[in-house]
KEKE-3310 file (N, C-alpha, C; in steps of 0.2 Angstrom, whole numbers, plus 5000, padded with zeros to 4 digits):
npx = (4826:4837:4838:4827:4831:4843:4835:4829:4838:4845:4835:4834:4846:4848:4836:4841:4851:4844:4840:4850:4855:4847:4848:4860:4858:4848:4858:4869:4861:4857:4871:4872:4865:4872:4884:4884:4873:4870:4862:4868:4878:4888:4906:4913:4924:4926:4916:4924:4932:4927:4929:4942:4958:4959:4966:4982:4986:4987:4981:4979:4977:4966:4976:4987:4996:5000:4993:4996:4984:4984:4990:4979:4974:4966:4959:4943:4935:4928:4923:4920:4920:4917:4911:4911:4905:4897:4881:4872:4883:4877:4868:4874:4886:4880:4873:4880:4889:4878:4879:4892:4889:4882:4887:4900:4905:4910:4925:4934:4930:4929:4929:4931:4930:4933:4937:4932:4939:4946:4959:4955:4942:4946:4942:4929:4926:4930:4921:4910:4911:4913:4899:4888:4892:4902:4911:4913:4919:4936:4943:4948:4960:4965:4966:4966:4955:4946:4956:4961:4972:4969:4956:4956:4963:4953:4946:4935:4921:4910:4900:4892:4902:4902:4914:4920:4929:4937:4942:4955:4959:4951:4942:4923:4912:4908:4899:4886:4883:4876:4869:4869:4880:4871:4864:4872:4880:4872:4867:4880:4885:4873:4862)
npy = (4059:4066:4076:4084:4084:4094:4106:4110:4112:4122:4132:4134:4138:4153:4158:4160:4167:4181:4185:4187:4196:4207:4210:4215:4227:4233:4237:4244:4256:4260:4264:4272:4281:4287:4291:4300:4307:4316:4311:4306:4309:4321:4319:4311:4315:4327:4334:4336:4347:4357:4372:4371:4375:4377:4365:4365:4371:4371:4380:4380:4392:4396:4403:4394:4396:4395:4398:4397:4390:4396:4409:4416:4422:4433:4437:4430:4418:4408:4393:4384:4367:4358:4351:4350:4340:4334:4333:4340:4349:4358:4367:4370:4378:4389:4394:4396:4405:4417:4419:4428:4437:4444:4447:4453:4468:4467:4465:4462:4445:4434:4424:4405:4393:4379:4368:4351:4342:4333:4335:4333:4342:4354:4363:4361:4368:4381:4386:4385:4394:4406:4404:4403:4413:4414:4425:4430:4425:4416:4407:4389:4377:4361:4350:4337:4330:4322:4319:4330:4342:4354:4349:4334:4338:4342:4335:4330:4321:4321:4330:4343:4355:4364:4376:4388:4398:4406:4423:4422:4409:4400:4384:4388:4382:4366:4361:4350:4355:4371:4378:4380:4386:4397:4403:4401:4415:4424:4424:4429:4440:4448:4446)
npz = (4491:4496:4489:4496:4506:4504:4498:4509:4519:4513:4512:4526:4529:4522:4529:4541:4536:4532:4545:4549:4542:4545:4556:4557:4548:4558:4569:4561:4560:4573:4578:4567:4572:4586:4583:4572:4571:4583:4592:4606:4621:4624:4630:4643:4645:4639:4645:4655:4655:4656:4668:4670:4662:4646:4635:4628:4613:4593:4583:4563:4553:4535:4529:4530:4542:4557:4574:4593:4604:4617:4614:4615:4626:4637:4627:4624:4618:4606:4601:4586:4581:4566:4553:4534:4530:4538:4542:4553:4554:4545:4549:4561:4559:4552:4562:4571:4563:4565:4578:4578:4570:4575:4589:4584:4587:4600:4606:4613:4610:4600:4589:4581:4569:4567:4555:4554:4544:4529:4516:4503:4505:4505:4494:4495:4507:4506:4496:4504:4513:4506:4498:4509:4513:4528:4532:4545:4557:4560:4550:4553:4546:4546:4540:4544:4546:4556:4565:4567:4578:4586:4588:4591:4607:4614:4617:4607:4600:4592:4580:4575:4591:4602:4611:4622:4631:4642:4645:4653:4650:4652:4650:4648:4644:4637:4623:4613:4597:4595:4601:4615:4617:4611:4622:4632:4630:4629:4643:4647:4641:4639:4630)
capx = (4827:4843:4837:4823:4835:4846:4831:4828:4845:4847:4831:4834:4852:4843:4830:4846:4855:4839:4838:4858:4857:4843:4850:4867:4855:4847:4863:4872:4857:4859:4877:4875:4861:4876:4889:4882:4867:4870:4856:4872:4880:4896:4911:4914:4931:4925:4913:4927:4937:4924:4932:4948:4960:4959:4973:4987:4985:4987:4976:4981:4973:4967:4981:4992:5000:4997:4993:4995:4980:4987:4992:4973:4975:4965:4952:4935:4935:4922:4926:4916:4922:4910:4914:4906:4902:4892:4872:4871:4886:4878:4863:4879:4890:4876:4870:4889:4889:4874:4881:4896:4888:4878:4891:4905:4908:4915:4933:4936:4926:4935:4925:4933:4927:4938:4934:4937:4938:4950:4964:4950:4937:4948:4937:4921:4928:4932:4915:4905:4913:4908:4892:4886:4894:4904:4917:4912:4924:4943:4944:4954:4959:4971:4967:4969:4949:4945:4961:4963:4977:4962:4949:4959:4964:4947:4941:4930:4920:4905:4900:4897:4905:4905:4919:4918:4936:4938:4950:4960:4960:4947:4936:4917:4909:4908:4891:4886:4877:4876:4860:4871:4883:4870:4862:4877:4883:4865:4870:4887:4885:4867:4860)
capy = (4061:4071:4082:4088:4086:4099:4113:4112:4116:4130:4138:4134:4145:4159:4161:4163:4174:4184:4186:4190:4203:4214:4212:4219:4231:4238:4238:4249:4262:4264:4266:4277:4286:4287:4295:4307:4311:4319:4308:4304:4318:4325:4312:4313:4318:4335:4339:4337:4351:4364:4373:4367:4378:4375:4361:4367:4367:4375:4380:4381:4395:4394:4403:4390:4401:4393:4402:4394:4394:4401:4415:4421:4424:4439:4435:4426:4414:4404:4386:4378:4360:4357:4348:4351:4331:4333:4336:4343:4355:4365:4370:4372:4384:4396:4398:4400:4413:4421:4423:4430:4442:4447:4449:4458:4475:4465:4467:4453:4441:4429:4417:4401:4390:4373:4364:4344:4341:4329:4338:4334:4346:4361:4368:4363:4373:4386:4387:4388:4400:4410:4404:4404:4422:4414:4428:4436:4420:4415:4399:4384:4370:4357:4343:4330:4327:4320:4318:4338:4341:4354:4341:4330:4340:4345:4327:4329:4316:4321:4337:4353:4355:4371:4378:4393:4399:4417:4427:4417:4401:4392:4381:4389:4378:4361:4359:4349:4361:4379:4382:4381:4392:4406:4406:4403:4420:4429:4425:4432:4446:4451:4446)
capz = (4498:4495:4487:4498:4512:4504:4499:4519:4523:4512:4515:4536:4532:4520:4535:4547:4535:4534:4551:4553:4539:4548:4565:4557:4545:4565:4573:4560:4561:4578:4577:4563:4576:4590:4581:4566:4571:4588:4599:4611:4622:4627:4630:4650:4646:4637:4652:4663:4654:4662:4673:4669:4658:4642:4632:4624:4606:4589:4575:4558:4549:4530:4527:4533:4547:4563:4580:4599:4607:4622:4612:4611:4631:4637:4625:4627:4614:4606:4596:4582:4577:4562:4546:4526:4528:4545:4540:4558:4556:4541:4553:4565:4554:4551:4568:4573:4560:4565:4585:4576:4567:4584:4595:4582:4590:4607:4603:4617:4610:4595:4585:4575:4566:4565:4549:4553:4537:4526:4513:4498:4506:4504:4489:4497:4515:4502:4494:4508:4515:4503:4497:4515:4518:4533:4536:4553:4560:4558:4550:4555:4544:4547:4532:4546:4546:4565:4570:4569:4584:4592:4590:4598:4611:4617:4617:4604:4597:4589:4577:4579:4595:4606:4616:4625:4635:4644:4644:4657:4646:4656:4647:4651:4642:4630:4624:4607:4595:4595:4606:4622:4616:4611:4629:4637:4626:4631:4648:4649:4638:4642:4623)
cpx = (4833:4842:4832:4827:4840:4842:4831:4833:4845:4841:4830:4839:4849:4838:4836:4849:4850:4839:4846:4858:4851:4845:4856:4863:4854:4851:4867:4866:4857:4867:4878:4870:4867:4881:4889:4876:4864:4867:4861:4874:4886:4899:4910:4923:4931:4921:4917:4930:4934:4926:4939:4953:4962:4967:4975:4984:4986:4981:4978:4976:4972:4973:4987:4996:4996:4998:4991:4989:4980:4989:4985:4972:4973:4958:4947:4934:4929:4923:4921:4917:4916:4914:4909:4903:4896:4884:4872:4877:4884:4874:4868:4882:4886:4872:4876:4890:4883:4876:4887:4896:4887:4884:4900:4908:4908:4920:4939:4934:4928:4928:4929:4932:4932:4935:4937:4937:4945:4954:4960:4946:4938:4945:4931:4921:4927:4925:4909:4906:4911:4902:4889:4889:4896:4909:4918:4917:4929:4942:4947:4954:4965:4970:4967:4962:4949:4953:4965:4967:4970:4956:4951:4958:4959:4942:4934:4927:4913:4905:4892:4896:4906:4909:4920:4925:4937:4944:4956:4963:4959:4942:4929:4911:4909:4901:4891:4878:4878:4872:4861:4876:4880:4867:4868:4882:4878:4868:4875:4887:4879:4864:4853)
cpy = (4066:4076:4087:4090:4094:4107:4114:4115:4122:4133:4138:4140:4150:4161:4166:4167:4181:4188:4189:4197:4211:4213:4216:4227:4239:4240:4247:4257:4264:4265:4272:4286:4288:4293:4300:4310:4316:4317:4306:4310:4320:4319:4315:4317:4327:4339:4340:4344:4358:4366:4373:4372:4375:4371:4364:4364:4373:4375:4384:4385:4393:4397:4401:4391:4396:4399:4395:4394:4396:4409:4420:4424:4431:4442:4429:4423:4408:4399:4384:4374:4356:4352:4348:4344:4330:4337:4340:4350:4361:4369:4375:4378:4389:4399:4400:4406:4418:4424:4429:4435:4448:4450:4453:4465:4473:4462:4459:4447:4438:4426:4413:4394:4384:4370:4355:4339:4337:4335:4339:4337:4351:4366:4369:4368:4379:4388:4389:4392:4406:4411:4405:4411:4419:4418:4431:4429:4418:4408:4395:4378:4367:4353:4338:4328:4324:4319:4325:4339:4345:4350:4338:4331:4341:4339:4326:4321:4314:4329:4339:4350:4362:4372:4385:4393:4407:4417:4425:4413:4397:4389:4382:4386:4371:4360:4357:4352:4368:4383:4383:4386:4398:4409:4406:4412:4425:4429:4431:4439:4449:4452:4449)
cpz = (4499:4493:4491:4506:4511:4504:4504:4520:4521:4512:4524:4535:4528:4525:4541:4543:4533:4539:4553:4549:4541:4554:4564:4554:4553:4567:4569:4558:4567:4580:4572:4568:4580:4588:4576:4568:4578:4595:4604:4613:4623:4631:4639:4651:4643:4639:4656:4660:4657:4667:4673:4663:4651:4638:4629:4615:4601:4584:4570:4554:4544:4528:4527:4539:4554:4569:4586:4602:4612:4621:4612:4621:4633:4631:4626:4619:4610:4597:4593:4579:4575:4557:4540:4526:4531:4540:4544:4557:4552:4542:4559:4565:4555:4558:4571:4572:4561:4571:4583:4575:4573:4587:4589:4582:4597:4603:4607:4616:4604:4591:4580:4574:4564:4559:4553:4549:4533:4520:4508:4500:4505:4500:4492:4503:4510:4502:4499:4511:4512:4500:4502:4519:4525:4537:4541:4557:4557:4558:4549:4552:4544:4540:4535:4547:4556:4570:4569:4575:4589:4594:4593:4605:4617:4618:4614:4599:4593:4585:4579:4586:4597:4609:4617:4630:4635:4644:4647:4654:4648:4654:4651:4650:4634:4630:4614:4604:4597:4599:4612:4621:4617:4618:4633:4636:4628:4638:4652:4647:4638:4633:4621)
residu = (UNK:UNK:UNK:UNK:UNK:UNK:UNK:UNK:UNK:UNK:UNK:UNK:UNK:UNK:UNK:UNK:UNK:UNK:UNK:UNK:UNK:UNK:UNK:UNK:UNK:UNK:UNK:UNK:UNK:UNK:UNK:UNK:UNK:UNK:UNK:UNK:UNK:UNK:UNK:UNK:UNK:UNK:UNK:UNK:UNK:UNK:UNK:UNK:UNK:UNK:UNK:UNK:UNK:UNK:UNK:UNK:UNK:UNK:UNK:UNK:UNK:UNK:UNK:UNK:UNK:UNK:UNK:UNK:UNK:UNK:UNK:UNK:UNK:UNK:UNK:UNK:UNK:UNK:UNK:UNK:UNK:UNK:UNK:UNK:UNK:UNK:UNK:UNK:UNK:UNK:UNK:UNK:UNK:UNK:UNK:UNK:UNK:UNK:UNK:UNK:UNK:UNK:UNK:UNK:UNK:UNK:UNK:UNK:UNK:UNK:UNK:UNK:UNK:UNK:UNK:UNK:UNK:UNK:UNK:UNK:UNK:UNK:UNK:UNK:UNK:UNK:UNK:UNK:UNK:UNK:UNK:UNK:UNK:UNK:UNK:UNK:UNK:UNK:UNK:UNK:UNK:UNK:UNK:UNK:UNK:UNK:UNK:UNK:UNK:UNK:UNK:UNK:UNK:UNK:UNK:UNK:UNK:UNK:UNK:UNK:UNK:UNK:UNK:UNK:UNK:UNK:UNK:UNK:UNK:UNK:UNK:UNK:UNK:UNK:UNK:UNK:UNK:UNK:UNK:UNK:UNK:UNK:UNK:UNK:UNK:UNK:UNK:UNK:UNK:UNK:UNK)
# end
């Protein structure tokens, strides 16, 4: 009798552990839908920045050298915070580099390319910049992977991430993806 008692129990908790490990299985696929995959939208704190002058912040070029971004004042500015890791930012990068390429004979008009990338990506950053011909943009790497001081700044929280800032240095636009930027770009610049 002990013994049939026991088979029961452990096939009653194998049933429950069954049942815990696809509920946990579900959960982390839509959490991993949430946050990598882009099906969420824009934080509320990086819709509010619209209209609003752009945060203080630095970007560290590859060449190490940093520049304020207040310092680009006067130009019309256009942000892409991507990462080599991100699936979505490698459709990202190459549409960036394509507005890039489009719109390169406006003088007032910037493009740069954040990397949010960790210290060990440096070769991969490297690489594709070249394999993927991305030179028409200045590109920005810190090493610090999400906790990038402009990432931060701009209350990013997903990838790719547009930002659009005029000449003033009044955020025109946050929009996730590239597909707002290029109509907001046709828009403005009559594309």
């Amino acid at each position: 009798m002990k013994r049939q008692y026991s088979l029961a129990y452990r096939a009653g908790f194998a049933g429950r552990r069954s049942r815990a490990l696809c509920a946990l299985s579900a959960m982390t696929v839509l959490i991993f839908c949430l946050l990598v995959s882009g099906c969420a939208s824009l934080s509320d704190q990086a819709k509010a920045l619209v209209g609003h002058e752009a945060p203080q912040s630095r970007l560290m070029l590859l060449s190490g050298e940093h520049i304020a971004l207040n310092s680009l004042l006067g130009k019309e500015v256009a942000l892409l915070f991507w990462a080599t890791w991100c699936p979505h930012s490698r459709a990202g990068i190459e549409e960036f580099a394509a507005l890039a390429r489009r719109y390169k004979d406006n003088p007032k008009l910037e493009f740069y390319a954040v990397s949010v990338d960790s210290n060990d990506a440096y070769e991969e950053l490297q690489n594709r910049i070249r394999l993927q011909n991305l030179k028409q943009m200045t590109h920005v790497f810190s090493g610090n992977d999400v906790q990038d001081e402009a990432f931060l700044a701009f209350h990013g929280e997903r990838l790719p991430y547009a930002v659009f800032i005029d000449e003033a240095g009044v955020v025109r636009l946050a929009d996730l993806g590239v597909g707002g930027l290029a109509s907001f770009l046709d828009r403005r610049f009559g594309g």
